[in-house]
FIKOLSE-344249 format. One record per residue: x, y, z of N, C-alpha, C, O in turn; residue number from 1. Coordinates in pm, whole numbers, m for minus. Layout:
% residues N
> n.x	n.y	n.z	ca.x	ca.y	ca.z	c.x	c.y	c.z	o.x	o.y	o.z	num
> X	Y	Z	X	Y	Z	X	Y	Z	X	Y	Z	NUM;
...
This chain:
% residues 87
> n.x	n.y	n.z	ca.x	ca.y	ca.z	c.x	c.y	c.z	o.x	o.y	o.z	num
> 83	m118	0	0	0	0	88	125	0	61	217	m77	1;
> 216	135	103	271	265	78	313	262	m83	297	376	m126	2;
> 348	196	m158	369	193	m279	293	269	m398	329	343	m490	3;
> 174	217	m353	55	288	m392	11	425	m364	m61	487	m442	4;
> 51	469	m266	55	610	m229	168	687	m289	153	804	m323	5;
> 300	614	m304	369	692	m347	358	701	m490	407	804	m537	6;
> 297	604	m588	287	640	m695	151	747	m720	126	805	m826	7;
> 88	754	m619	4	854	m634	m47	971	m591	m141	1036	m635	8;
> 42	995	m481	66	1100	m410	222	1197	m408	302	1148	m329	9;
> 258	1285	m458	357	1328	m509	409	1340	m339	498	1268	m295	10;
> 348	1424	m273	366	1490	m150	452	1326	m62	547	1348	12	11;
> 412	1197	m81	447	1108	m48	564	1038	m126	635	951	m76	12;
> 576	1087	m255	709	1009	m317	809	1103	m305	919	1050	m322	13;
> 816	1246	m277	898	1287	m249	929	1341	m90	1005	1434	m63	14;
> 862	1270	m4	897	1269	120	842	1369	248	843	1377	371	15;
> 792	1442	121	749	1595	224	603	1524	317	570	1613	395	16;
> 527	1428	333	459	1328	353	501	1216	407	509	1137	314	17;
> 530	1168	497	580	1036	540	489	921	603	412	929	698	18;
> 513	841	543	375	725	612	455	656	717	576	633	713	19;
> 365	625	817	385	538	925	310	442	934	192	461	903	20;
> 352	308	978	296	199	997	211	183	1053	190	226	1166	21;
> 113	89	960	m48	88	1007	m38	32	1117	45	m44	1166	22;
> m177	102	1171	m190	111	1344	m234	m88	1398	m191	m181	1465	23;
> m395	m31	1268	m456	m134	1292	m520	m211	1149	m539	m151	1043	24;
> m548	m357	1171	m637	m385	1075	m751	m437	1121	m732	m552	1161	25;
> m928	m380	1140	m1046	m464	1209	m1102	m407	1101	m1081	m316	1022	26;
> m1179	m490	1122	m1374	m470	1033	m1350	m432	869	m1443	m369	817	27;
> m1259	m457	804	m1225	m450	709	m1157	m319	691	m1140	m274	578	28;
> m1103	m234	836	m1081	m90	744	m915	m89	830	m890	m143	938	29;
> m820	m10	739	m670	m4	760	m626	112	771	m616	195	680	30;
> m591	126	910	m593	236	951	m469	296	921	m383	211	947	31;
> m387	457	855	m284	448	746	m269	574	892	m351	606	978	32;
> m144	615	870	m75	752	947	m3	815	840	68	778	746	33;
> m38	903	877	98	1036	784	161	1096	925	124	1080	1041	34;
> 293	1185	855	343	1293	955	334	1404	898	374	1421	783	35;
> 281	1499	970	223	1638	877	387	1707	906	427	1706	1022	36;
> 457	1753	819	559	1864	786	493	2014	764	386	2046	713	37;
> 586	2083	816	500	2194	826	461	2278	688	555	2310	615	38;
> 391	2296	668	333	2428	544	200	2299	469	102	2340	408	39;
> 227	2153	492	145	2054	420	26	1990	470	32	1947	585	40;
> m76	1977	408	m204	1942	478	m171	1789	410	m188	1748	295	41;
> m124	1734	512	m86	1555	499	m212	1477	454	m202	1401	358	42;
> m343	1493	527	m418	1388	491	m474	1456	392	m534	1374	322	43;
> m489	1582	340	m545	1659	193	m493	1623	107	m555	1602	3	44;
> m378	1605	116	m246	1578	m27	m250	1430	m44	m226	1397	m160	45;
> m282	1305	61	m304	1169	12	m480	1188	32	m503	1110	125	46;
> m565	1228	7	m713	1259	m19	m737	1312	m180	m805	1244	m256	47;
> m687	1416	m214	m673	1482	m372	m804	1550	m347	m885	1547	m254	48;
> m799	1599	m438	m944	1723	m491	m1049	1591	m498	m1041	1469	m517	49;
> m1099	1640	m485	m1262	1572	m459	m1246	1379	m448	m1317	1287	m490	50;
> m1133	1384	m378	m1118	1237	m319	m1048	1189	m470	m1134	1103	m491	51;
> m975	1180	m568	m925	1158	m667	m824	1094	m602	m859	985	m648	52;
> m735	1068	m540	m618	1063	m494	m599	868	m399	m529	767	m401	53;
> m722	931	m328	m736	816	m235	m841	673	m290	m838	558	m248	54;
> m921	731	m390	m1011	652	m471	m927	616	m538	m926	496	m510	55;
> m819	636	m640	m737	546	m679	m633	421	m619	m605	335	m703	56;
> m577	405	m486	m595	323	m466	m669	263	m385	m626	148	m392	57;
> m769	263	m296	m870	250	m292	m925	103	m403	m956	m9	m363	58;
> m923	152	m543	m970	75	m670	m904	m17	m653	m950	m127	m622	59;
> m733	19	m675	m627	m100	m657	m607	m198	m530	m531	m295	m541	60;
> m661	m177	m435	m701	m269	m314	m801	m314	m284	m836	m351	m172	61;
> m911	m321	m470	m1048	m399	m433	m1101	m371	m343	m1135	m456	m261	62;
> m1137	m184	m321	m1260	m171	m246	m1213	m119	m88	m1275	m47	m9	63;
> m1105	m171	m77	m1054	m167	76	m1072	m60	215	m1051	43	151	64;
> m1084	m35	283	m1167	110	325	m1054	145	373	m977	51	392	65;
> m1004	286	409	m863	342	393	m908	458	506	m1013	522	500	66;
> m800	474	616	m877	609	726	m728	662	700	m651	568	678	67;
> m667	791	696	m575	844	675	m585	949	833	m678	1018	874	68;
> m509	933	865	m508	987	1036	m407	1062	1044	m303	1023	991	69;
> m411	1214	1124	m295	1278	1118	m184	1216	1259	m221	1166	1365	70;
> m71	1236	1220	m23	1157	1333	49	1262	1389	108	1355	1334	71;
> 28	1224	1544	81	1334	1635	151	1256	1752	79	1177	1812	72;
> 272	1267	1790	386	1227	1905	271	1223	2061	302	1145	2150	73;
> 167	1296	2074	96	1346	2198	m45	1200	2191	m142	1219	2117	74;
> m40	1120	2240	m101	1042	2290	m223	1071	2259	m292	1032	2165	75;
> m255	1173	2382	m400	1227	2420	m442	1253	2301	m530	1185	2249	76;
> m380	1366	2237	m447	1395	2063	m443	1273	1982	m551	1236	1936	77;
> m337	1202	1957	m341	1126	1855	m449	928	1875	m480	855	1781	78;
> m470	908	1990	m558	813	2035	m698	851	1981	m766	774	1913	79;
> m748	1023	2030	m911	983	1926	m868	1028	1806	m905	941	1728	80;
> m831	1083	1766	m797	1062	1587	m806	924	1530	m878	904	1432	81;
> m740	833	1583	m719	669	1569	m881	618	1568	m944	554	1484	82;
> m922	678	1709	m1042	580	1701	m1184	625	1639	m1287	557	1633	83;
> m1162	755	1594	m1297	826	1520	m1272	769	1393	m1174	768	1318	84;
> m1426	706	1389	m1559	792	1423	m1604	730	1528	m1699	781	1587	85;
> m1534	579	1588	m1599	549	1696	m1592	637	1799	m1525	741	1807	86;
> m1695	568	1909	m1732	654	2016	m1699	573	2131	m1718	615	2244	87;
């Protein structure tokens, strides 16, 4: 999958984007991390204009459901990010 991002996310093949290892895999959905660098909206740039970006692979993983989570060093913040939309 990072493969897939990097061929389709520029912000990710050239690094300014960095993926981190998926958290989790349940209920069919894979939970992905970025590290936001500053000036870049991390999960906008692997999302694309009107979801273009992430629907492509998306296609290439047959459907697969994809949560792109901003990732943050701070626990407290980055735990409900992880677990939304649950409650």
């Amino acid at each position: 999958m990072k493969k897939l991002f990097e061929l389709e996310v520029p912000e990710v093949y050239s690094g300014i984007v960095e993926s981190r290892p998926s958290l989790a895999k349940q209920d069919n959905v894979l939970k992905l991390l970025y590290l936001h660098q500053e000036g870049v909206d991390a999960v906008g740039s692997c999302i694309g204009q009107r979801g273009t970006r992430i629907q492509t692979v998306i296609s290439e993983l047959s459907g697969e459901k994809i949560d792109i989570i901003q990732w943050d060093d701070d626990a407290i913040k980055f735990i409900p990010q992880a677990l939304s939309p649950a409650k």
